[in-house]
N, CA and C of each residue as an Amber inpcrd file, in Angstrom:
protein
   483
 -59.1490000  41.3030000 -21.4610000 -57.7770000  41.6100000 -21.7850000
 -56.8870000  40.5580000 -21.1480000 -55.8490000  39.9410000 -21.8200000
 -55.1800000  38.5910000 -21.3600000 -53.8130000  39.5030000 -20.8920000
 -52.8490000  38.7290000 -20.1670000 -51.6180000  39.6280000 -19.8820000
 -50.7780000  38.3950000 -20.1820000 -49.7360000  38.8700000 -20.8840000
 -48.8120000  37.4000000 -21.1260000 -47.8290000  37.6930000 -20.0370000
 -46.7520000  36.6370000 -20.3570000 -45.8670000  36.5410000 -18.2770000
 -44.8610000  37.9600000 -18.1730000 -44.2950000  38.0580000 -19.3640000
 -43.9300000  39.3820000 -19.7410000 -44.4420000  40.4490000 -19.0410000
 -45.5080000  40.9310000 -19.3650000 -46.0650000  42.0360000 -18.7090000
 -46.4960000  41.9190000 -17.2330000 -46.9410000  40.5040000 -16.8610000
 -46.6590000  40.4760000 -15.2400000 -45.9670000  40.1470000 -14.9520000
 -44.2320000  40.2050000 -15.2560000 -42.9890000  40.0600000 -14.7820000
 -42.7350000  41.5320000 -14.8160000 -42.9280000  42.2010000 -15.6020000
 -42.9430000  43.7650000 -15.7440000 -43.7580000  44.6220000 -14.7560000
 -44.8090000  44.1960000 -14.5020000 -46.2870000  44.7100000 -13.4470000
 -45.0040000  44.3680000 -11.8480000 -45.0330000  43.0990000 -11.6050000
 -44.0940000  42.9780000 -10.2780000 -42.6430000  43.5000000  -9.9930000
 -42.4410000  43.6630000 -11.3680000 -40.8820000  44.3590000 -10.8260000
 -41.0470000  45.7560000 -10.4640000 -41.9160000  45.8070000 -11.1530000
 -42.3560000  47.6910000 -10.9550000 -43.1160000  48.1860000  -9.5490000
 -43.7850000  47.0600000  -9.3500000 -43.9660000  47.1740000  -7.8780000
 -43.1020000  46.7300000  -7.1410000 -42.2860000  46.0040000  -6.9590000
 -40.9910000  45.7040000  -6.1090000 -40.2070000  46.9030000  -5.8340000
 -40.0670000  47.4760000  -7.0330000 -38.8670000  48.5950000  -6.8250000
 -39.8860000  49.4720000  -6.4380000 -41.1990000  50.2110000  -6.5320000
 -41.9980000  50.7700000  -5.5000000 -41.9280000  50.8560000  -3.8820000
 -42.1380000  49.4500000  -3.4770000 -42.0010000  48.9620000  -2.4920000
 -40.3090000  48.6920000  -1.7500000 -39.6140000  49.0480000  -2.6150000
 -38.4980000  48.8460000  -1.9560000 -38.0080000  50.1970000  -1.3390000
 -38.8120000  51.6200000  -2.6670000 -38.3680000  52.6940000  -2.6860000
 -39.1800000  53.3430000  -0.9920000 -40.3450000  52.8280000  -0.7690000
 -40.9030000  53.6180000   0.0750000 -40.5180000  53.2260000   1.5480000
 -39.6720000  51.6450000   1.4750000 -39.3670000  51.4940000   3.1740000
 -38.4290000  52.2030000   3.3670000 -37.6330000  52.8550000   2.0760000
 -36.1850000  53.4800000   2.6930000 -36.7650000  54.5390000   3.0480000
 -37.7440000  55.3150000   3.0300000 -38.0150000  56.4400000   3.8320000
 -38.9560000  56.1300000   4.6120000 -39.6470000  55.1230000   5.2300000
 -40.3240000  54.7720000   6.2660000 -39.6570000  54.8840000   7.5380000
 -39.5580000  55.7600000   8.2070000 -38.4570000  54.9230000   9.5830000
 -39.5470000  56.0710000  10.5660000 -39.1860000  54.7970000  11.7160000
 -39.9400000  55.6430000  12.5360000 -39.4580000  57.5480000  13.5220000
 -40.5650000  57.9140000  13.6090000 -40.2160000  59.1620000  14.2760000
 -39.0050000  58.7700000  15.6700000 -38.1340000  60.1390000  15.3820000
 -37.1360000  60.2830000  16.3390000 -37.9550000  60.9580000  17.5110000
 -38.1640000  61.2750000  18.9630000 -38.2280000  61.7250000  19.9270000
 -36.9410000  63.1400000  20.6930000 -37.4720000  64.0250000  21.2010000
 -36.7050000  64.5400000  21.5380000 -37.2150000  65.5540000  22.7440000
 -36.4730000  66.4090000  23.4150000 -36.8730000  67.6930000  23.7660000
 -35.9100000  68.4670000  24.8140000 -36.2100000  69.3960000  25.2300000
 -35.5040000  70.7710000  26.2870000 -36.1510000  71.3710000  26.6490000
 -35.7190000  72.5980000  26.6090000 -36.1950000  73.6850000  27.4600000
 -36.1150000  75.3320000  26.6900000 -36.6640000  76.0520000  26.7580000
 -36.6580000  77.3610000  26.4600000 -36.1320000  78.4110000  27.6770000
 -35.6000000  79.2850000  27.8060000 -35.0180000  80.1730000  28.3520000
 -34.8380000  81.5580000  27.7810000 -34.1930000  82.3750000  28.8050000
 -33.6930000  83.9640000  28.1970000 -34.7410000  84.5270000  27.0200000
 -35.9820000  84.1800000  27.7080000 -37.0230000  84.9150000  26.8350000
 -37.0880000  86.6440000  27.0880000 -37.4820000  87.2160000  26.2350000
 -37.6340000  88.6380000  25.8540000 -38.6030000  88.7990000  25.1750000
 -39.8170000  89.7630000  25.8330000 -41.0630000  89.7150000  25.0160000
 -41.2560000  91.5000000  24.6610000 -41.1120000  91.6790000  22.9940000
 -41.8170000  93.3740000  23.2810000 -42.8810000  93.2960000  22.6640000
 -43.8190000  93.8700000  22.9980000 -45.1430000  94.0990000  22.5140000
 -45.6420000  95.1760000  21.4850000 -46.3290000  94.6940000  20.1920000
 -45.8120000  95.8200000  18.9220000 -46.9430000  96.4490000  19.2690000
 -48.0400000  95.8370000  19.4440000 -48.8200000  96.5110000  19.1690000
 -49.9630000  95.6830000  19.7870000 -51.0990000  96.6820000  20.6860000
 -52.7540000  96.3290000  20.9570000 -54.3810000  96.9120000  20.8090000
 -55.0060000  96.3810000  20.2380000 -56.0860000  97.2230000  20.1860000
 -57.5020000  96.4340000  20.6820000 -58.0630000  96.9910000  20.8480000
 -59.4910000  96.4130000  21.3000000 -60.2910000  95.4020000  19.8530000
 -61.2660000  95.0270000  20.5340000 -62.0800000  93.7910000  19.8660000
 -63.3300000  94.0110000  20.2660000 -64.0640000  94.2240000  20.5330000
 -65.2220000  94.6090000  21.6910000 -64.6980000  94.2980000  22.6040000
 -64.8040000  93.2260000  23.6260000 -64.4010000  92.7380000  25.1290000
 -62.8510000  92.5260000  25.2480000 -62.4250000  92.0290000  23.9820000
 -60.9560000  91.0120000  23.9040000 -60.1960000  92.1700000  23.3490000
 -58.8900000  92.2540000  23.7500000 -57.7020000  92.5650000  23.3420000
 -56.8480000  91.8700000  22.1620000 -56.4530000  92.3640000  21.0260000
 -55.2900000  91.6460000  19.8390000 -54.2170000  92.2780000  20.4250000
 -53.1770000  91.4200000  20.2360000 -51.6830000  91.8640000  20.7380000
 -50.9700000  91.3530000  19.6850000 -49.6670000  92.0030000  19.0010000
 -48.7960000  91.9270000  18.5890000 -47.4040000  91.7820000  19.2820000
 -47.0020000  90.2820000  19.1480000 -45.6450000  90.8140000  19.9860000
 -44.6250000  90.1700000  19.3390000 -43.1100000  90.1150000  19.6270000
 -42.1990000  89.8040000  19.3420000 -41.3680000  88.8770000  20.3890000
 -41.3480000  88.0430000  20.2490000 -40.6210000  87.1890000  21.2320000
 -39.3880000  86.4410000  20.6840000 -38.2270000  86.1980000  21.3620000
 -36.7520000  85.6970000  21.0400000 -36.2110000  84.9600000  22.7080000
 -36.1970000  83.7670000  22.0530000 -35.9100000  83.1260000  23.2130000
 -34.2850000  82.0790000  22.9920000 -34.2560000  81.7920000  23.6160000
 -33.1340000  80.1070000  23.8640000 -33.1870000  79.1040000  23.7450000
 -33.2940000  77.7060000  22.9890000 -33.2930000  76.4950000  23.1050000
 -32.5380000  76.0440000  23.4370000 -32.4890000  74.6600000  24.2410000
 -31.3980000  73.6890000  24.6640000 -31.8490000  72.7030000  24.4390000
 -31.1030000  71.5820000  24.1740000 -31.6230000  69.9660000  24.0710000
 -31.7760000  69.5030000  22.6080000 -32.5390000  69.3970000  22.7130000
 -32.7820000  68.6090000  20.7910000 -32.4900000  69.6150000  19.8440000
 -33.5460000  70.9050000  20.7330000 -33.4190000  72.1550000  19.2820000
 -32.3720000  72.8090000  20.6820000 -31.6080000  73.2850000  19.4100000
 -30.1660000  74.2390000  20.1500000 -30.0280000  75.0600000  19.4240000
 -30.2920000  76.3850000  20.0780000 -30.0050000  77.6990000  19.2270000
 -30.8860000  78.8310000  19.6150000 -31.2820000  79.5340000  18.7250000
 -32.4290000  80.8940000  19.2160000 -33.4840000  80.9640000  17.9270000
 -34.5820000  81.4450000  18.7950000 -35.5980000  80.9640000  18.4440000
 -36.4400000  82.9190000  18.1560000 -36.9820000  83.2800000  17.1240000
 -37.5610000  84.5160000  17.0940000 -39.1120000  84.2830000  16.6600000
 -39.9150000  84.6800000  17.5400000 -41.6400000  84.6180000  17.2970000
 -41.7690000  85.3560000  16.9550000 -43.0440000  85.9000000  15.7470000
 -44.3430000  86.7170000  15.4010000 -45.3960000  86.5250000  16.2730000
 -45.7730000  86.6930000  17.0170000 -47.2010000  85.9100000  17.8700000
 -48.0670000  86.8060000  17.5310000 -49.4040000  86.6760000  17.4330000
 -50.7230000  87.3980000  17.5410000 -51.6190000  86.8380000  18.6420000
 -51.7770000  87.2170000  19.4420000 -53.0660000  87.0470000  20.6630000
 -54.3320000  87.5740000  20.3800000 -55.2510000  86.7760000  20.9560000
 -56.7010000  87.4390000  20.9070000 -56.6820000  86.9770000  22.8090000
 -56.8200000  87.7540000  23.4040000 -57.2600000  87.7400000  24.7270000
 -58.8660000  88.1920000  25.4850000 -59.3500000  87.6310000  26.3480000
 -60.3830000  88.2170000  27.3450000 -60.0530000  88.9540000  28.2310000
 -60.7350000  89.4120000  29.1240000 -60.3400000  90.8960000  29.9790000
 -59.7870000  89.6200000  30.8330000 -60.1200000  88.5550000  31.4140000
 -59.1300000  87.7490000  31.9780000 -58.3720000  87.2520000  32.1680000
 -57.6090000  87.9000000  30.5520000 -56.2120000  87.0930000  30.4570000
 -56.0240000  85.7080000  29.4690000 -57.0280000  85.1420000  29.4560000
 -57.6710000  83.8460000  29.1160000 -57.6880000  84.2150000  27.2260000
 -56.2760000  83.5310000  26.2860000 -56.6320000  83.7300000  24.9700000
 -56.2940000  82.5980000  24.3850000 -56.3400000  83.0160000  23.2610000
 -55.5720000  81.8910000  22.0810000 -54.5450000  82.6710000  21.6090000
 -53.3350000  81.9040000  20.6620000 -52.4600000  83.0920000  19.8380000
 -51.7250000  82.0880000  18.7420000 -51.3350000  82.5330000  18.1190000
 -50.4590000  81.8240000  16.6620000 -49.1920000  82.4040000  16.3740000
 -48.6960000  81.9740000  16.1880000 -47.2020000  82.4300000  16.1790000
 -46.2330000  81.9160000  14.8680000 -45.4890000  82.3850000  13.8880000
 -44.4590000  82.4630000  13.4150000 -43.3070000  82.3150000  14.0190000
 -42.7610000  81.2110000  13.5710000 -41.3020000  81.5680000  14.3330000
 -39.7720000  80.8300000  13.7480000 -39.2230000  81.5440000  13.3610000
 -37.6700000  81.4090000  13.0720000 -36.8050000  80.7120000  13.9060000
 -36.3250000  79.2270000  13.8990000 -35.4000000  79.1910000  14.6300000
 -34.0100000  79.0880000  14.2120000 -32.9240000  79.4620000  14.6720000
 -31.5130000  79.2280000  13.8840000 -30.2780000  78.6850000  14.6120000
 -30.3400000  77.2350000  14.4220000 -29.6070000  76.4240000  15.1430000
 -29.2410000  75.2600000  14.8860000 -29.3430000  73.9220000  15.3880000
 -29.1140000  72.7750000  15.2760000 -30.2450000  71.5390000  15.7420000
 -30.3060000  70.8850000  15.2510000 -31.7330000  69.5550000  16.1300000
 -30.6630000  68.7540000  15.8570000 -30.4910000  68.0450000  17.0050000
 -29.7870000  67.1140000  17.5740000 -28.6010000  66.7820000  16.3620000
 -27.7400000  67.8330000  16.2750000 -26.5580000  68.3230000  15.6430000
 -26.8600000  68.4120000  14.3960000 -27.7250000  68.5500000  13.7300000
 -27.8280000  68.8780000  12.1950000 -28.2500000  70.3810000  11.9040000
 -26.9220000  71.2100000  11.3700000 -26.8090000  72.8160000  11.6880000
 -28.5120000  73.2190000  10.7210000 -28.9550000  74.1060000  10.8000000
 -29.6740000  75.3690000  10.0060000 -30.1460000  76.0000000  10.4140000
 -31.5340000  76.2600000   9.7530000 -32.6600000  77.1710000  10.0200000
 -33.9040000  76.3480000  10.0390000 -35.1800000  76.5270000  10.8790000
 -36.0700000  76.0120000  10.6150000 -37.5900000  77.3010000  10.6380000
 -38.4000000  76.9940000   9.7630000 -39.9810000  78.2870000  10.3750000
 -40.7240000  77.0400000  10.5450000 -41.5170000  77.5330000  12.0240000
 -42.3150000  76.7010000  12.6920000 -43.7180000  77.4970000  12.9860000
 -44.5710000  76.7960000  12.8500000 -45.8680000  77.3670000  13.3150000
 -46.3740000  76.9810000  14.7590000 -47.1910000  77.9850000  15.3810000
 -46.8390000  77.6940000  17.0320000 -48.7850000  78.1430000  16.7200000
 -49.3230000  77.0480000  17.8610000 -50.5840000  77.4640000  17.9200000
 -50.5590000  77.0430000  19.5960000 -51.2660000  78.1940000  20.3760000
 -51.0730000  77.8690000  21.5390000 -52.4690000  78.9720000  22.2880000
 -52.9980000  78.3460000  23.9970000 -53.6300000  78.6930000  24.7200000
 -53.5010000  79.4410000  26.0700000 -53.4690000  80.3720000  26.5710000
 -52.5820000  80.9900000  27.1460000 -53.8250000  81.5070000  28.5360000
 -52.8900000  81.6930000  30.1100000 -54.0990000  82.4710000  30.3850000
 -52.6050000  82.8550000  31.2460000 -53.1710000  84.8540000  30.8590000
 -52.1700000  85.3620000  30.7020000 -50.5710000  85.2220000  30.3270000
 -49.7330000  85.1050000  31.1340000 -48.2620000  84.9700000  30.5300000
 -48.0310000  83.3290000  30.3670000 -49.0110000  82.9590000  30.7290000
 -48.5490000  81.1600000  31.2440000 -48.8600000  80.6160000  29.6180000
 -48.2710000  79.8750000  28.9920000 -48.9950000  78.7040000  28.1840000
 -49.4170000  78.0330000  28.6240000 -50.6880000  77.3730000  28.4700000
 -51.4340000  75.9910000  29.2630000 -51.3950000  75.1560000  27.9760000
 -51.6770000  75.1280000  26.9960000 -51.2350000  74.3620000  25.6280000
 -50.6420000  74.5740000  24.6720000 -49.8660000  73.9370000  24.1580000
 -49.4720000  74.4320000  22.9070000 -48.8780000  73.3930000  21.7900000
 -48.8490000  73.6040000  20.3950000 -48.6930000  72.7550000  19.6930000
 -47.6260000  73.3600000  18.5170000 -46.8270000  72.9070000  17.7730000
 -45.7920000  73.1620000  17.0670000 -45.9830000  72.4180000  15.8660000
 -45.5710000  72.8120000  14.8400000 -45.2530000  72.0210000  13.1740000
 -44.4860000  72.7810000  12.6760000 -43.1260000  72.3350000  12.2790000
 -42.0960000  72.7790000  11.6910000 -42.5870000  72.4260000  10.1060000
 -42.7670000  73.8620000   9.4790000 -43.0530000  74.0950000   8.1290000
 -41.7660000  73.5720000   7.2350000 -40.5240000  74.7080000   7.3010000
 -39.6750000  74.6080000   6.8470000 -38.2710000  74.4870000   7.0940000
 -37.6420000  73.6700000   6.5540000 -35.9010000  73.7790000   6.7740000
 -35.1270000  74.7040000   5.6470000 -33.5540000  74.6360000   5.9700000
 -32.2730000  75.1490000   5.2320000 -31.2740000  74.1700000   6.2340000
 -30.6520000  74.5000000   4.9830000 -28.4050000  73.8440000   5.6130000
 -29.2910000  72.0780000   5.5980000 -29.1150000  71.3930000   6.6720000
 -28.7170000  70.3630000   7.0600000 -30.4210000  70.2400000   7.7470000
 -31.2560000  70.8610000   7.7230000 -32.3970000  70.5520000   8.4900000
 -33.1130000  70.6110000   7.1550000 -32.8040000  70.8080000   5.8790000
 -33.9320000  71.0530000   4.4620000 -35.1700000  69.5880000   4.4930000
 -34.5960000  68.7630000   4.9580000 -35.7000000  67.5970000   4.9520000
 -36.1760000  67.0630000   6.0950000 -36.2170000  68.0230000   7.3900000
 -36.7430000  67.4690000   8.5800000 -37.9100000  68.0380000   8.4640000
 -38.8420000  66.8390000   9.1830000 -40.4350000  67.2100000   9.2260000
 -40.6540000  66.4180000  10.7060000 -41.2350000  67.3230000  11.3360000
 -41.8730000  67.0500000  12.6970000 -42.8670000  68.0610000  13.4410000
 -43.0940000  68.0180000  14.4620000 -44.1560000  68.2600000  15.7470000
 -43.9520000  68.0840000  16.7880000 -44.8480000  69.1900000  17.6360000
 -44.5050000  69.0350000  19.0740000 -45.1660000  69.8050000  20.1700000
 -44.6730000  69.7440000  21.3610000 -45.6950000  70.4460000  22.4240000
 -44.5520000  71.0340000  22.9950000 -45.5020000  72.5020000  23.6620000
 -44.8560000  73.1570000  24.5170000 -45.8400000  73.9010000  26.0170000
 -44.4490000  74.0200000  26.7050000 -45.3200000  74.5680000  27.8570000
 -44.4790000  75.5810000  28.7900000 -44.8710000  77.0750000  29.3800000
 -44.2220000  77.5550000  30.5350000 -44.8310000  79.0330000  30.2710000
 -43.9250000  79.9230000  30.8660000 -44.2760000  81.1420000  31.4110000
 -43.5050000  82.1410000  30.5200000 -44.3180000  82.8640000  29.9120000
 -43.0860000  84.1790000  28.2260000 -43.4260000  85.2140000  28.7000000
 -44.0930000  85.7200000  29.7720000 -43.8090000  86.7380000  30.4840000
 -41.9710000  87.3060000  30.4160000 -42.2660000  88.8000000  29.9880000
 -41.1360000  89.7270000  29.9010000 -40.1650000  89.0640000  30.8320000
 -39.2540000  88.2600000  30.6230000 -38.0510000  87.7860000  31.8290000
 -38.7160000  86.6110000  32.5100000 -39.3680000  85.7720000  31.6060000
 -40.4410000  84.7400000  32.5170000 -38.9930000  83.5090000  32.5490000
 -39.4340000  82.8670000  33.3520000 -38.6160000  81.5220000  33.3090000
 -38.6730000  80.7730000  32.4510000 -39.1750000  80.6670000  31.4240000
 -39.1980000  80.1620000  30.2760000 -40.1310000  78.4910000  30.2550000
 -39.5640000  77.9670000  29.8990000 -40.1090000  76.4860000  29.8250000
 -39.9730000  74.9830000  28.9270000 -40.9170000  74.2950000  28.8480000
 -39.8070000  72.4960000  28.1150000 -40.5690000  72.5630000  26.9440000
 -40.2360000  71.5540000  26.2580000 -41.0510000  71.2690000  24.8950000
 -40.4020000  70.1150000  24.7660000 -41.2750000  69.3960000  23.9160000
 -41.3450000  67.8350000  23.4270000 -41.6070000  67.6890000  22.0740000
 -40.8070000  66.9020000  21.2530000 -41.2520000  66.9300000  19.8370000
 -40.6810000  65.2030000  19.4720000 -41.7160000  65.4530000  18.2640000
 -40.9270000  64.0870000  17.4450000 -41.2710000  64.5640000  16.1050000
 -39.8020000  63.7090000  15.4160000 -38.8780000  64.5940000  13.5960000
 -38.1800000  63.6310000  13.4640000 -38.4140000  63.3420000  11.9360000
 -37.3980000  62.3440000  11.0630000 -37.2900000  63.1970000  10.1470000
 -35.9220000  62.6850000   9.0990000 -35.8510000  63.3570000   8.1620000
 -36.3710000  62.3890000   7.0940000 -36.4980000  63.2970000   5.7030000
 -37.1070000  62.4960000   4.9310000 -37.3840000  63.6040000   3.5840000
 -36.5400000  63.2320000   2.4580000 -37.0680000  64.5140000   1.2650000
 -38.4640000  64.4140000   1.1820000
């Protein structure tokens, strides 16, 4: 098959404007983070597992810093008689990241021994308002014990449809 200049003047422009289209949304990740506070934990519900405990709870806390606003968890725990679990969490936040107003749902996967987080990891699923095209990740860490002192988190988010 021969291509006359036509069609590879046509082939490169079409990749040009490709390539032009994808650096405008290339930019690198923004950095950010704070702190959590004025946590409140009620517990819906627990039942046995053989050894391990499932917990249902509800948690509503405080952000400051990058994310500003309040924050409402679904969590599910699977625990050992030691305290020692994993848990996943749902969570609503309704506020601002570094002044751009909305809403965001974030998925929280985290390691816990008892009230403490020892790991945890974040992915913001979804936006509204002014956050509809932010996509990011992040870590968290501290104490969600009923009236615990709460704790920091670290993330990085660009926007991008």
């Amino acid at each position: 098959m021969s291509t006359t200049p036509q069609s590879r003047f046509a082939l490169m422009a079409a990749l040009a404007v490709l390539l032009i289209g994808a650096t405008a949304y290339a930019q690198p990740p923004l950095s950010g983070g704070g702190d959590f506070t004025d946590i409140v934990v009620e517990v819906l519900s627990t039942r046995p597992a053989g050894p391990n405990t499932i917990s249902e709870q509800l948690l509503t806390a405080t952000a400051t810093g990058t994310l500003a606003g309040d924050a409402t968890s679904m969590i599910t725990c699977v625990t050992d008689p030691t305290g020692h679990g994993v848990c996943h969490a749902k969570t609503t936040f309704a506020g601002s990241v570094a002044g751009n107003e909305g809403t965001l749902e974030i998925q929280d996967e985290f390691r816990v021994n008892g009230a403490v987080v020892e790991a945890a990891y974040f992915t913001i699923l979804s936006g509204t308002g002014a956050l509809a095209t932010i996509h990011g990740h992040g870590h968290f860490a501290g104490d969600l014990s009923p009236g615990g002192v709460g704790g920091s988190y670290t993330m990085e988010y660009f926007f991008a449809p």
